[in-house]
N, C-alpha and C positions, 0 to 999 in steps of 0.2 A: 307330102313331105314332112309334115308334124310327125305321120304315127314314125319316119321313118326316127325321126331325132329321140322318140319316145322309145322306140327299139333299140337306139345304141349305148342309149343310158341302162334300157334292162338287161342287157345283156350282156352288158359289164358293170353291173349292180355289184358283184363282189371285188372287183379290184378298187371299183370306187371308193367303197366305204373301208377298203383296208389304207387307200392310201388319204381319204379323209380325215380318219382315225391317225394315222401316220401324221399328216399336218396340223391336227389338234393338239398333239404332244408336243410335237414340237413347239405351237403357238402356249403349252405348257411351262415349256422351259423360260421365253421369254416371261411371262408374269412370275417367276420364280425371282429372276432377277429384277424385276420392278418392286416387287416386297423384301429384298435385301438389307436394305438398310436406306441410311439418306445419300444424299449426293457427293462423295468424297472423292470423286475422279476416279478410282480404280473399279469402283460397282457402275458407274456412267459408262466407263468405259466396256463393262461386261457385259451394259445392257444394251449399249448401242452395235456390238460386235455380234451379240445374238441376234438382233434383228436382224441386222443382213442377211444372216447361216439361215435363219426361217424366211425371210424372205426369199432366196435364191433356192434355197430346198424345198420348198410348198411349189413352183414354179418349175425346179426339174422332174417333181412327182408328176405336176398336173400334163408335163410333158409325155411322160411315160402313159399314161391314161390318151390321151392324144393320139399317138400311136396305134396304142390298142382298139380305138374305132374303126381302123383302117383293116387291121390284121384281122378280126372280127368278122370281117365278111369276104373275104380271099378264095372265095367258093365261086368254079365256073358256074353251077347251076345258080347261084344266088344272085350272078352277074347277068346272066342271060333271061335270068327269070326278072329280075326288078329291069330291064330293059324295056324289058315286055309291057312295062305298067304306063298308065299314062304319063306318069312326069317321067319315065325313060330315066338315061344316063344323068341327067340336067338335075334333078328330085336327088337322086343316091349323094351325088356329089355333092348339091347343094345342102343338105342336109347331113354331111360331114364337115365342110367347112363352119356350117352355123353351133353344130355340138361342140367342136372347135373353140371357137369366141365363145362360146355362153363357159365351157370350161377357163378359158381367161380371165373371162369377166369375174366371175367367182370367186375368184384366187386375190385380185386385186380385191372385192369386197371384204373376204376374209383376212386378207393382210393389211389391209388400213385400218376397218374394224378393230381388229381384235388388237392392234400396233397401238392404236388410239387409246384403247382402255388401258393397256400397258403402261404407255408414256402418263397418263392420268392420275394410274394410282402409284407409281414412281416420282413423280415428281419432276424425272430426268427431262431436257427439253430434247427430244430426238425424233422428228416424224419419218416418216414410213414412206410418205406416200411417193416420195419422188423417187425413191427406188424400186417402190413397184411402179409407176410408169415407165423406168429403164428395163425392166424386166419385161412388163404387157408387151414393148414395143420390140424388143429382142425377140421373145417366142413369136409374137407374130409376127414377124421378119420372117423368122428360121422358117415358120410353119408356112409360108409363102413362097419360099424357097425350094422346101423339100415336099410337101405334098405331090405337086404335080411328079416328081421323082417315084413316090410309094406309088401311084397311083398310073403311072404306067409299065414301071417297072416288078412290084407287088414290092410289100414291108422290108422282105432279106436283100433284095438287091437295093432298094429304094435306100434302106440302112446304110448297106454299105456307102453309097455315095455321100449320104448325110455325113457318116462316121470324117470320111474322106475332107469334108467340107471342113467339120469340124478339127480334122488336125491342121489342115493347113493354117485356121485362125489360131490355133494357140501356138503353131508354130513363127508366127506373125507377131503373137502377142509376144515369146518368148528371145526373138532376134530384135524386138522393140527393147524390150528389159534389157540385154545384151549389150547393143548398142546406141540404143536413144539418148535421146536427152532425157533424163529423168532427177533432173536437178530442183522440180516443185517438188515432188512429195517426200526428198528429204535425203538421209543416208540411213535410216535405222527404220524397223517395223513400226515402232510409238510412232516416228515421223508422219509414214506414210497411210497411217489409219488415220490421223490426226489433219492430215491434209483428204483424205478420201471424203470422211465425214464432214469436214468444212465447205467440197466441193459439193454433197448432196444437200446441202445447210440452207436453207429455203430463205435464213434471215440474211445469212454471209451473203448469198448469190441468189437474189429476187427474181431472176429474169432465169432461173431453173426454170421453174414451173411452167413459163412461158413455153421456153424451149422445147421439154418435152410433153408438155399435149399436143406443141404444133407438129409433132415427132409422131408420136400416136394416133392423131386424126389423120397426117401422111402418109403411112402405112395402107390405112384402107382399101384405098385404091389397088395400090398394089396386092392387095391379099384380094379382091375381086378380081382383079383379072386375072391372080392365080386360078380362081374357082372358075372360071372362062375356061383356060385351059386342061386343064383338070377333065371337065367335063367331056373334052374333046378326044381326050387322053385315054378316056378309061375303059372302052371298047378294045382299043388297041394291047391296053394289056391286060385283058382278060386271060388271053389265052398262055399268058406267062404264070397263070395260078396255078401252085402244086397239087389242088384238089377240082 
């Protein structure tokens, strides 16, 4: 199951380093804003609005990379051939959900990290980390959700359903805005950054942190007994593969 994990990393060795290169610019930009100047609330304010953009951007790359393990091997011969092997269907699959998290996990390293030296040499008080735990905890959600989908359906139909998923939440998010209550975060965009960041604000709201690790160790479960199914899954849609 190692060489397989060692496989899907080679062989998408080029989209990796173009979309790693991709998120080091951008982790570019934020230190750009932490050497701006001192803390006058409008550069605070630029530097905390760019970390979000790098955070939730480094997070929909490593998404796209995610994907692409899947797509990668869409091959009936590749399917019927690693079936053949001793770890069978159980090794293929398990070895795409663990390339999976180890891609997660990375992202999370690279984004507190480098968030960290940011905030450090800025002076700005703004940490990171609890928006990338909102994020870990999202992709792996979604990736819990839609895996088992790519993976009996193959990547284009599997898409589509995700796509599908994904309107319905922002059509949820946008009949929220619409008609909710949305009397916290203000009546103006200053407002509702200024309350956004307050709510990620580790000092405002101590019992963040709490919240979302016990959010992210929750998950787990559920992303394992995705790979459970998955595994069960993936004979059945072999023969939905265009090659």
């Amino acid at each position: 199951m190692y060489g397989l994990i060692i496989k899907d990393f080679y062989v998408n060795r080029k989209y990796s380093i173009i979309f790693a290169a991709a998120i080091v610019l951008l982790h570019a930009l934020e230190f750009l804003a932490a050497m701006s100047g001192e803390d006058d609330g409008s550069n605070s304010f630029i530097f905390k609005l760019l970390g979000v953009m790098v955070v939730f951007s480094s997070f929909y790359m490593i998404g796209m990379l995610q994907h692409g393990l899947f797509e990668s091997d869409e091959r009936k011969k590749w399917a019927y051939y690693v079936t053949s092997t001793e770890g069978g269907a159980a090794a293929q699959i398990s070895a795409k959900y663990i390339s999976v998290y180890l891609l997660c996990m990375g992202g999370v390293i690279i984004c507190n990290t480098i968030g960290a030296l940011a905030a450090d040499l800025s002076g700005f008080s703004f940490d990171v980390m609890p928006l990338v735990l909102a994020a870990f905890f999202s992709q792996m959600l979604l990736r819990a959700i839609d895996i088992p989908f790519v993976v009996a359906f193959g990547t284009k139909r599997g898409n589509m359903v995700r796509g599908a998923v994904l309107v319905l939440g922002i059509l949820a998010v946008v009949t929220y805005a619409l008609y909710g209550d949305l009397s916290y975060f203000g009546n103006s965009m200053d407002t509702f950054w200024e309350k956004f960041f307050e709510l990620f604000d580790m000092k405002d709201n101590p019992r963040l942190m709490v919240v979302l690790l016990t959010a992210a160790l929750a998950v787990m479960p559920l992303y394992y007994l995705s790979c459970r199914l998955s595994c069960r899954l993936y004979l059945k849609g072999v023969d939905g593969y265009d090659k």
